[in-house]
Each structure stands twice: as C-alpha cells, then as structure tokens.
Phi, psi and omega in degrees: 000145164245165192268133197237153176207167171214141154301124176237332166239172169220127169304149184277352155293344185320264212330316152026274228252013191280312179288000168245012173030076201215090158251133177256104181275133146291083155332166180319326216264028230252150160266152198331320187259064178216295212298321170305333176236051187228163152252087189316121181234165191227129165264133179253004194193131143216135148331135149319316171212097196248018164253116184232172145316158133104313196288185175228149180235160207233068181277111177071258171232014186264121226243118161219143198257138205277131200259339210188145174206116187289134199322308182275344182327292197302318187285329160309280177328283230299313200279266179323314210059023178226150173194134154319086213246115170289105148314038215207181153296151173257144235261186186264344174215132204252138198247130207331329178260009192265154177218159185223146169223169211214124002266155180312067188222050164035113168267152170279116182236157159201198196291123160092003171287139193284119145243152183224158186206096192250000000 
C-alpha cells in the first residue's frame, strides 16, 4: 500500500526555500510560526512505516527516490505529518527529521497536488 497526502496549503516562505532545494511538510495541526514556512498536507492514507531507503516519494507527477533518512523521519510524519525533504546530497550527519531525495531537482508543488510515498 502506499501512503497518499494532499496538499492544502503552501507558506508564503516555500518558494524561498527552492534554492536551498528544501520543503518542509506539515499536517493541519503545525503551528501558526511554522505554517509561512511549510507545506500543509492532509493524509488520506498511511503506512505504519512510509519512509524507507530505497522508497520513493512522489509530488504531482514527479518521482523522487529517498536517498538518506534521519532517525526521527517515520515517528515525526507519522504524530506530526512532518519531515524535511532535502532535494540534495546528503550531509555527514542527517538530522533526525530529515529526508534526502534523488533526483535535485525543486518540485513544482502547489495547492491540491498528490504525494505518495511507497
């Protein structure tokens, strides 16, 4: 099974964050001095564990596969809905809520766009 979310908002700081090829997703619940620099998603499905090596995660129609994974990733998404997703290389020490994907590339996200993550 894979884990489906939707976008419902984007912070008016995202765009930002394109050149450090950096989103940080939130569930509904993320607080107010957060939400300008998230992308609010709603889960319509989750996994027990829907971050792996190996997996791929999916924005709109763009495919990118996890490269690197922080310690706290699945129990943060999971409580929270939230993790960092790096477009990059991954750093020497991966930092407990962080995800790194392959290929570096910014996805075009907006409002009402699908991610899955199998």
């Amino acid at each position: 099974m894979v884990t489906q979310s939707v976008v419902k908002e984007i912070g008016i700081l995202v765009p930002q964050f394109k050149e450090d090829k950096l989103i940080v997703l939130f569930g509904p619940a993320a607080p107010q001095e957060l939400r300008d620099m998230s992308v609010i998603h709603e889960f319509e499905h989750l996994e027990e564990e829907p971050l792996k090596l190996g997996g791929t995660i999916q924005v709109g129609d763009q495919t990118y596969t996890i490269t690197a994974l922080g310690n706290k990733a699945n129990d943060n998404f999971k409580e929270l809905g939230h993790i960092s997703i790096y477009f990059q290389e991954p750093f020497d020490d991966v930092l407990p809520g962080a995800v790194f994907a392959s290929p570096h590339t910014f996805p075009d996200i907006k409002e009402g766009v699908r991610i899955e993550i199998s």
